[in-house]
C-alpha positions as CSV (number, residue, x, y, z in Angstrom):
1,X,44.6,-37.9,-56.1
2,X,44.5,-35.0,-53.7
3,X,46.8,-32.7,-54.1
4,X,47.7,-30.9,-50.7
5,X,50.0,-28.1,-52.4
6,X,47.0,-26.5,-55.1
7,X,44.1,-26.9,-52.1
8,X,42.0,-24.2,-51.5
9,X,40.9,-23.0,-49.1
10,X,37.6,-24.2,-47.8
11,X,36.7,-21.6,-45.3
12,X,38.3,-18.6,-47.6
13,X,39.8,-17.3,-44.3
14,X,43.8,-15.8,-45.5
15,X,46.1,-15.0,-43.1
16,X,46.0,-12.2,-41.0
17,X,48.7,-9.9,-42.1
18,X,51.7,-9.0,-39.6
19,X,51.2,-5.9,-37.4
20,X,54.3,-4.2,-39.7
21,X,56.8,-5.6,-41.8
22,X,58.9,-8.9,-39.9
23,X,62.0,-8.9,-41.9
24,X,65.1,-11.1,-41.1
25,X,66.4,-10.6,-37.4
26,X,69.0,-7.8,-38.1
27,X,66.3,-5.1,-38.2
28,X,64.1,-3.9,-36.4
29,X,61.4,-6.4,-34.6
30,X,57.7,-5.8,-35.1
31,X,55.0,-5.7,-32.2
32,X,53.2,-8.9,-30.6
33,X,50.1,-9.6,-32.6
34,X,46.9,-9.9,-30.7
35,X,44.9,-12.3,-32.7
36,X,44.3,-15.6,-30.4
37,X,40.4,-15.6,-30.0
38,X,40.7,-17.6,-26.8
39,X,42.9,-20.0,-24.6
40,X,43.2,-23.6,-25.7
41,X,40.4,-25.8,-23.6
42,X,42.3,-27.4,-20.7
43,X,40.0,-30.1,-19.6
44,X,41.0,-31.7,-23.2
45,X,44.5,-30.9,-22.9
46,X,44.4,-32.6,-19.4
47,X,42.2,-35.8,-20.6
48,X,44.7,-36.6,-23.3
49,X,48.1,-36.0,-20.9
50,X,45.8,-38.8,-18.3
51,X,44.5,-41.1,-21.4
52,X,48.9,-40.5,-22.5
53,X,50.3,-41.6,-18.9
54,X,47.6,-44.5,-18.8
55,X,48.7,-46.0,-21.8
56,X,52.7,-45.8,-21.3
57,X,52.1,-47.5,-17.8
58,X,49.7,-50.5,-19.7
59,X,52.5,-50.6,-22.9
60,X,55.2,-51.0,-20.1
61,X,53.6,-54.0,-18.2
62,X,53.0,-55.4,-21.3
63,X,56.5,-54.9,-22.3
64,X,57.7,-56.6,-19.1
65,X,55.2,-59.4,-19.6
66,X,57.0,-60.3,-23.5
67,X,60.7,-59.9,-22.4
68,X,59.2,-62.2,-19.3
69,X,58.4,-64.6,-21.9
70,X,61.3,-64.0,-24.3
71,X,63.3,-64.8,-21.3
72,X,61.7,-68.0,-20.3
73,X,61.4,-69.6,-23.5
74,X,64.9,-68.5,-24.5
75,X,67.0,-68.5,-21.1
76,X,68.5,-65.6,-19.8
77,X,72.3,-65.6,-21.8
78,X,70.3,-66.4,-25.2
79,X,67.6,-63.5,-24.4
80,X,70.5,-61.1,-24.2
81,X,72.9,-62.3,-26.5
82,X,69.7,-62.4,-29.1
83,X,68.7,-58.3,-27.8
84,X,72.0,-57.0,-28.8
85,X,72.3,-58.3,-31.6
86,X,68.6,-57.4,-32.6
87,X,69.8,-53.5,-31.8
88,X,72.0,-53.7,-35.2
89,X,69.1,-54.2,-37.0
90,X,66.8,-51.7,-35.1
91,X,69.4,-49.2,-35.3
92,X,69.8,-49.3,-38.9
93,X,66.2,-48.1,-38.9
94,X,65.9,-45.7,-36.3
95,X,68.6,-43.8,-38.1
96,X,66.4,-44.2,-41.3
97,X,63.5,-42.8,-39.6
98,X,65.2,-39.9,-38.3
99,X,66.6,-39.1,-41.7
100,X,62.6,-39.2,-43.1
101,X,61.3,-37.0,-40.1
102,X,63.8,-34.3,-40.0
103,X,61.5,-32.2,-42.3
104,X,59.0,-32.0,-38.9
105,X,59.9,-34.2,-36.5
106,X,57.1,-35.8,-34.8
107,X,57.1,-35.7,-30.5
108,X,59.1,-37.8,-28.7
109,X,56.2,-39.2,-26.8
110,X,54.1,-40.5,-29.8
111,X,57.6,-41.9,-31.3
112,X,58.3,-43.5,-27.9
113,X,54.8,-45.0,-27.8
114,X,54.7,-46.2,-31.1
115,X,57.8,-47.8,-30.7
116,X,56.6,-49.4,-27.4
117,X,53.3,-50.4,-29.2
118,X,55.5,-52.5,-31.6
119,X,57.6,-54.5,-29.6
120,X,55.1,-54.8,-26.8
121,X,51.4,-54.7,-28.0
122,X,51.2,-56.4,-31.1
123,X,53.8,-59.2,-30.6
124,X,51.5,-60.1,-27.5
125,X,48.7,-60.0,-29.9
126,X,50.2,-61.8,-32.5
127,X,51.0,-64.4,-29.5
128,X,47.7,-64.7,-28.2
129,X,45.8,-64.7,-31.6
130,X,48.2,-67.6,-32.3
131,X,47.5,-69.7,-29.4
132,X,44.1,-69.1,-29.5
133,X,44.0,-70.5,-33.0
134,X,46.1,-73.4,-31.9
135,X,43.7,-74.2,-29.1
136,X,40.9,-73.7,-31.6
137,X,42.4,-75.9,-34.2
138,X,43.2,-78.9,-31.2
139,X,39.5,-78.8,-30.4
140,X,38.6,-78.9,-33.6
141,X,40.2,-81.9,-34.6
142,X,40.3,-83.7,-30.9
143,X,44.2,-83.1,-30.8
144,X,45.0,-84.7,-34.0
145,X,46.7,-82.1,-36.3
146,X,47.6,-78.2,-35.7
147,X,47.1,-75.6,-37.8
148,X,49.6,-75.9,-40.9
149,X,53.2,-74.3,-41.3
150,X,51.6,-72.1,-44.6
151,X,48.8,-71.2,-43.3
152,X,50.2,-69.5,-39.9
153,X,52.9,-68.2,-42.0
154,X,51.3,-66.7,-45.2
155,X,47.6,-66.4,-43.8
156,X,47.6,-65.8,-40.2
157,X,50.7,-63.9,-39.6
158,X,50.0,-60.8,-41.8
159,X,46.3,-60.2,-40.8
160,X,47.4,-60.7,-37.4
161,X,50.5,-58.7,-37.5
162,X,49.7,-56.4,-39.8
163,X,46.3,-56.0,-37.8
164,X,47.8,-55.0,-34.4
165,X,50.5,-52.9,-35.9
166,X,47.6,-50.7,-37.5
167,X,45.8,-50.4,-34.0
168,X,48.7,-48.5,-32.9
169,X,49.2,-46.4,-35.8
170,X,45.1,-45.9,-35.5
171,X,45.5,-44.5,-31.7
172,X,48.8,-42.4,-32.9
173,X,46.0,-40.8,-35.2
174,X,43.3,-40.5,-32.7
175,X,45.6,-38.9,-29.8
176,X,48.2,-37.0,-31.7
177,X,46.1,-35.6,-34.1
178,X,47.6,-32.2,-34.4
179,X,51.1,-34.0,-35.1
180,X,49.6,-36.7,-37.5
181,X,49.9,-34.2,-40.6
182,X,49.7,-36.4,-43.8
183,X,51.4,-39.4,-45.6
184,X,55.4,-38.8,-44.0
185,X,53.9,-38.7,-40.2
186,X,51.9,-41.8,-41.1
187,X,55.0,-43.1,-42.7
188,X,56.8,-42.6,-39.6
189,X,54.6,-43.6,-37.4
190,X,54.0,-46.6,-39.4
191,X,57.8,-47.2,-39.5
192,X,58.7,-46.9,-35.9
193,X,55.7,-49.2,-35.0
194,X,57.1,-51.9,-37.3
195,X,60.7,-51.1,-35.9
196,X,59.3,-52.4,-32.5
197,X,57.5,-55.1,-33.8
198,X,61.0,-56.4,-36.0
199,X,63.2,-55.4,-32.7
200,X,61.3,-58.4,-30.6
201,X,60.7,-60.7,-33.0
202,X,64.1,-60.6,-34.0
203,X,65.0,-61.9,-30.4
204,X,62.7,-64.3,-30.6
205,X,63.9,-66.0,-34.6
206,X,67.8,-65.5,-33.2
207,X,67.3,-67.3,-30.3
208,X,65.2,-70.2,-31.2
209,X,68.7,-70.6,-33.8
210,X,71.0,-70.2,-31.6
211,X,69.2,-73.1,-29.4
212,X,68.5,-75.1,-32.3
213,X,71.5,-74.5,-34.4
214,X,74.2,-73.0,-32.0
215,X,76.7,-70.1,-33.4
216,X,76.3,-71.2,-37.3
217,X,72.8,-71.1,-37.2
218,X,72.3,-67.7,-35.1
219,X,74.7,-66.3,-37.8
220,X,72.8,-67.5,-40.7
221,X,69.4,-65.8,-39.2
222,X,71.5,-62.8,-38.5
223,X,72.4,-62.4,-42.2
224,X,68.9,-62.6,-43.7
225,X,67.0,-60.8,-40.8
226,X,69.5,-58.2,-39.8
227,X,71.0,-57.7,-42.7
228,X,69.5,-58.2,-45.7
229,X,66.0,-57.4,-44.8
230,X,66.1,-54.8,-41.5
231,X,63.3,-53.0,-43.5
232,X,60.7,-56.0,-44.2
233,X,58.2,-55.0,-41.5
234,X,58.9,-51.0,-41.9
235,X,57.8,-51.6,-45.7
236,X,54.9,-53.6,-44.6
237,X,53.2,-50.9,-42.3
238,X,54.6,-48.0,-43.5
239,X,51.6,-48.6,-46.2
240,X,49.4,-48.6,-43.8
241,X,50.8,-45.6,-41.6
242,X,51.1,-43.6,-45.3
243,X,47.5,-44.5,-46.0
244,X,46.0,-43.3,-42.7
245,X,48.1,-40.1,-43.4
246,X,46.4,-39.4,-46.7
247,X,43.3,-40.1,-44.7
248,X,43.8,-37.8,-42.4
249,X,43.8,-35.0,-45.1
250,X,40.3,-36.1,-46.3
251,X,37.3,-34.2,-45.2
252,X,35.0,-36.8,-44.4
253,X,35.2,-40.7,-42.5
254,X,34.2,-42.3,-45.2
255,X,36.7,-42.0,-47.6
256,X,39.0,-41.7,-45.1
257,X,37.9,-45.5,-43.8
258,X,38.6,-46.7,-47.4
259,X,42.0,-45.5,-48.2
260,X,43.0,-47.0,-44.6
261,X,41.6,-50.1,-45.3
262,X,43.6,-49.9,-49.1
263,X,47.0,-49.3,-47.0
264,X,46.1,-52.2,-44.3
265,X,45.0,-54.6,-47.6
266,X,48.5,-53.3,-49.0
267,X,50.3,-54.4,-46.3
268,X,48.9,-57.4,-45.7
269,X,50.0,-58.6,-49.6
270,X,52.9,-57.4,-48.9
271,X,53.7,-59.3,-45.5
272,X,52.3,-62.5,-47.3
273,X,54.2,-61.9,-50.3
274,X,57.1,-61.8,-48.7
275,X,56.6,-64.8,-46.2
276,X,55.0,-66.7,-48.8
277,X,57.9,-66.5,-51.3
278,X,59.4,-68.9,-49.0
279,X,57.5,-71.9,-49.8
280,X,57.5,-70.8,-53.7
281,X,61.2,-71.5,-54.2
282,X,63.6,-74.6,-52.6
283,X,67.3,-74.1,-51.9
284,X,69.1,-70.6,-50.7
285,X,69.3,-70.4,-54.7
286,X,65.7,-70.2,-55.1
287,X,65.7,-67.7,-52.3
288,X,68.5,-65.3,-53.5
289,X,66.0,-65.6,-56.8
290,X,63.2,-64.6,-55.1
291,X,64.9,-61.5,-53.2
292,X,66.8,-60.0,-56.0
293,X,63.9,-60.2,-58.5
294,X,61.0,-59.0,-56.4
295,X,62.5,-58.3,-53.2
296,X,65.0,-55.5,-53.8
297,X,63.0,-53.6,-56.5
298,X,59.7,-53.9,-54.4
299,X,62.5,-51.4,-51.6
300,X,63.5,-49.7,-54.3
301,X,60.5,-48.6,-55.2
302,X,59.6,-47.7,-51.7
303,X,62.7,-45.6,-51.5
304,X,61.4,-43.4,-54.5
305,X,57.9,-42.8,-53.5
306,X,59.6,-41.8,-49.8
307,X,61.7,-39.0,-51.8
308,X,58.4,-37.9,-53.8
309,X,56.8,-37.7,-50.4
310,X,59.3,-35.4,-49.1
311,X,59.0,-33.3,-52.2
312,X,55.5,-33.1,-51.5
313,X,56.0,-31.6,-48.4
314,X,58.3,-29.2,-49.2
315,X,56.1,-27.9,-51.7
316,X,53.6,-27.7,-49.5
317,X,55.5,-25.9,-46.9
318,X,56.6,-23.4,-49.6
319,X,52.7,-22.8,-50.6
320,X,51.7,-22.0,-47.3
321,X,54.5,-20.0,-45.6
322,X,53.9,-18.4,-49.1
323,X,50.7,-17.4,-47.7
324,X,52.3,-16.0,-45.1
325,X,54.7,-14.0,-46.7
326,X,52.6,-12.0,-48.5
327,X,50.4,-10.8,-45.5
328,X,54.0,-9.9,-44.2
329,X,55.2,-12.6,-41.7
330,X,58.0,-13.8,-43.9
331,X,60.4,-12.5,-46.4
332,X,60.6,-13.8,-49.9
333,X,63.9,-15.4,-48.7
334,X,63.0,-16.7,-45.5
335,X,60.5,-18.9,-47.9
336,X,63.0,-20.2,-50.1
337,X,65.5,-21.4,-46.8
338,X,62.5,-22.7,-45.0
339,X,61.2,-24.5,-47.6
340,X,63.9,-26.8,-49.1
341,X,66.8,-28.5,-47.4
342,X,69.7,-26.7,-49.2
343,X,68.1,-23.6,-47.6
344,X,67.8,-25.0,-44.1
345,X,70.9,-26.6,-44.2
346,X,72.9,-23.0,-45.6
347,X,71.0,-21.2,-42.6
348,X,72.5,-23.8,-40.2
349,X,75.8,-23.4,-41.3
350,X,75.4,-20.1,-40.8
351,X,73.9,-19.6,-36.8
352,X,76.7,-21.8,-36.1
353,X,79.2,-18.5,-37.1
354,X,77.0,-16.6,-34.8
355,X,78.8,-16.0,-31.2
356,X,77.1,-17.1,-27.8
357,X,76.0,-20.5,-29.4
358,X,72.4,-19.8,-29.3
359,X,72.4,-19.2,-33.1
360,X,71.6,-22.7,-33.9
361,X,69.1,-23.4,-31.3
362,X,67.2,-20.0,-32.4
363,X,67.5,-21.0,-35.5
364,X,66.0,-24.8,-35.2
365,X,63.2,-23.1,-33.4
366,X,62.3,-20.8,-36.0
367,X,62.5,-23.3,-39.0
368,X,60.3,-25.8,-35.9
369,X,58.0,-23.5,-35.7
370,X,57.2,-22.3,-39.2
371,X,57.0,-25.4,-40.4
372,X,54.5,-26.3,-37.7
373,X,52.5,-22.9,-39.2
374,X,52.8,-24.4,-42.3
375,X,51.1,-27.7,-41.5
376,X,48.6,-26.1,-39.2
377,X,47.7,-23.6,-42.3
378,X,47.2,-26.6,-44.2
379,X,44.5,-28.1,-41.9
380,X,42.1,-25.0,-41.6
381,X,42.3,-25.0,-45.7
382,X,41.4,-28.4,-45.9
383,X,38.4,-27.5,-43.3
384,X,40.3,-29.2,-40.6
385,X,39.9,-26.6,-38.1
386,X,38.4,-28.5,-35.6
387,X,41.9,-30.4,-34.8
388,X,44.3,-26.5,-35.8
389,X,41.6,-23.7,-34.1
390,X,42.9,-20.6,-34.9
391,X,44.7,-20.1,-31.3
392,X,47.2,-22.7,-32.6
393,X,47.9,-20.3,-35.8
394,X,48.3,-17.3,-33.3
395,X,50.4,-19.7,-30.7
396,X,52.8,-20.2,-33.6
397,X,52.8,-16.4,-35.1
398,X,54.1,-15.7,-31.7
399,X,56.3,-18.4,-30.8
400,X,58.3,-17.3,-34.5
401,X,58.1,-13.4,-33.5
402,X,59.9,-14.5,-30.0
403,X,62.6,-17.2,-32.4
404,X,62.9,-13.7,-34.2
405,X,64.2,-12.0,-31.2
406,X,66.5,-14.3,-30.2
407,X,67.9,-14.7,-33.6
408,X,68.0,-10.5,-33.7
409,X,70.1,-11.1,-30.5
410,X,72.5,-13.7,-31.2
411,X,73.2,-11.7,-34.6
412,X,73.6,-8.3,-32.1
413,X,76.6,-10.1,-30.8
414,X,78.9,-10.1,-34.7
């Protein structure tokens, strides 16, 4: 397996060492580098903010169009007794999420659009694929017989879902490329696109109880959806979303086509385990079986390989900004904080002694940043220049001299 932390480096460029020795912020600061060989090319900056704005305006209509239906199938007091209740659930995650991504938290924009992707985009494809096959089956058979209760649920579903889900993490890839780092931003990505996806279908299982079965019912779907399985879907795609982040470290489409397609295939098991275990078993008996035997160690597991993947990125935060430090941008220490969370969280504690208040805002820019370096190192080793030019390196050099500065004057002010 590749390992991201012992890479070498493919273009055997090093860092270019500081113009003096940067120390901590309570000495004296060093001069500006000048080592940007150009300015970033606009017209591509300005093509992807258009291509950005064109897709939030479709993934809104598309939103509407869902909660249009939601609303007519479900009435309006069902629709939002069903959405609240479907924001327990969804919260649950979110705050899940943001634990995983606090490392290097992804933009708001991609997290907004994956999340809009989720509960807009694919349920409508999951809808239309559905009634397409429906209309396809009644042709078929002139009307007789529909397309059965297993196959929709343990077939269809998970290509389908699973399918459209990975579209959006696909374009998260394709248009956030500089933020889509390895296996965590894939994870999250993957994650919040399945948080969407759970939020509205969630509405849509509570209320077809709550007209079928009133209060007892709604109550009952409650329990297994929001409760006991919030993180079904996140599991599901998060392979996939973990998958295209390994891929994205890959020199090379190929390979990187086959390890998405392994995460998509992984996914879609998963989804139809978990559906299919359903028709396996009879009675809630059967079910509580099926859910504590496979179920619960199947998230278990997930919840280790989440806490390796963190490891792994703080290793390889600490092999880079190692890098660094010995052409003289950071201090020995300044490695140690910035790379594990004891560190970071030590350093916080401190800026928040600092007078003024801007301690802690300096200070979540400078471990933003240098993190950012980090990851950006880590794509010209991997000969992933193309998507981290060198201006991005010098961007961030100087964007941690000026969080330098303000940390130097906020510790001026003891």
């Amino acid at each position: 397996m590749f390992d991201p932390v012992s890479a070498e480096p493919q273009n055997g460029a090093a860092p270019e060492s500081a113009p003096g020795a940067v120390q901590p912020p309570t000495v004296a600061l060093p001069p500006m580098p000048v080592i940007a060989p150009g300015p970033p090319p606009r017209r591509t900056r300005t093509a992807v903010f258009a291509l950005a704005i064109v897709g939030f305006i479709l993934l809104g209509f598309v939103f509407l169009a869902v909660v249009g239906y939601l609303v007519l199938g479900l009435g309006p007091a069902a629709f939002v007794i069903c959405a609240i209740l479907a924001l327990v659930p969804l919260a649950v995650v979110v705050t899940a999420i943001t634990v995983i991504d606090r490392w290097e938290p992804e933009p708001r924009p991609a997290l907004w659009f994956a999340f809009l992707w989720g509960a807009a985009a694919s349920i409508a494809i999951a809808l239309i694929v559905d009634f397409g096959v429906q209309v396809a089956v009644a042709i078929a058979s002139d009307g007789q017989s529909t397309t059965s209760e297993l196959w929709g649920s343990v077939i269809q579903a998970p290509i389908v879902e699973e399918g459209a889900k990975a579209v959006g993490v696909l374009i998260l890839l394709l248009f956030f490329r500089k933020q889509f780092d390895g296996p965590v931003d894939g994870l999250v990505y993957g994650s919040t696109v399945a948080a969407g996806f759970a939020f509205t279908e969630n509405i849509l299982y509570f209320g077809q109880a709550l007209i079928e079965s009133g209060g007892v019912g709604l109550g009952f779907t409650f329990v297994l959806r929001g409760i006991m399985s919030p993180f079904a879907h996140v599991m599901f795609t998060a392979c996939t979303g973990v998958a295209l982040g390994f891929a994205a470290r890959r020199k090379g489409w190929l390979k990187g086509v086959g390890i998405f397609f392994a995460g998509l295939l992984l996914a879609i098991a998963l989804h139809a385990l978990w559906n299919g275990s359903t028709f396996v078993v009879e009675g809630l008996d059967g079910f509580f079986l099926i859910y504590f035997v496979v179920q619960v160690p199947l998230f278990a597991l997930a919840v280790v390989f989440v806490v390796l993947l963190r490891k792994s990125e703080a290793r390889l935060t600490r092999a880079r900004l190692g890098e660094y430090a010995e052409a003289g941008w950071f201090s020995p220490a300044e490695v140690d904080m910035l790379s594990s969370g004891a560190g970071r969280r030590q350093a916080r504690r401190w800026a928040r002694t600092l007078p003024g208040g801007n301690g802690p805002a300096a200070l979540k820019s400078f471990i933003r940043d240098s993190t950012r370096l980090a990851f950006v190192r880590q794509r010209l080793l991997v000969d992933r220049a193309n998507i981290a030019p060198k201006h991005d390196e010098a961007e961030l050099l100087d964007a941690i001299l000026a969080d330098r500065v303000a940390l130097a004057a906020a510790s001026a002010l003891t």
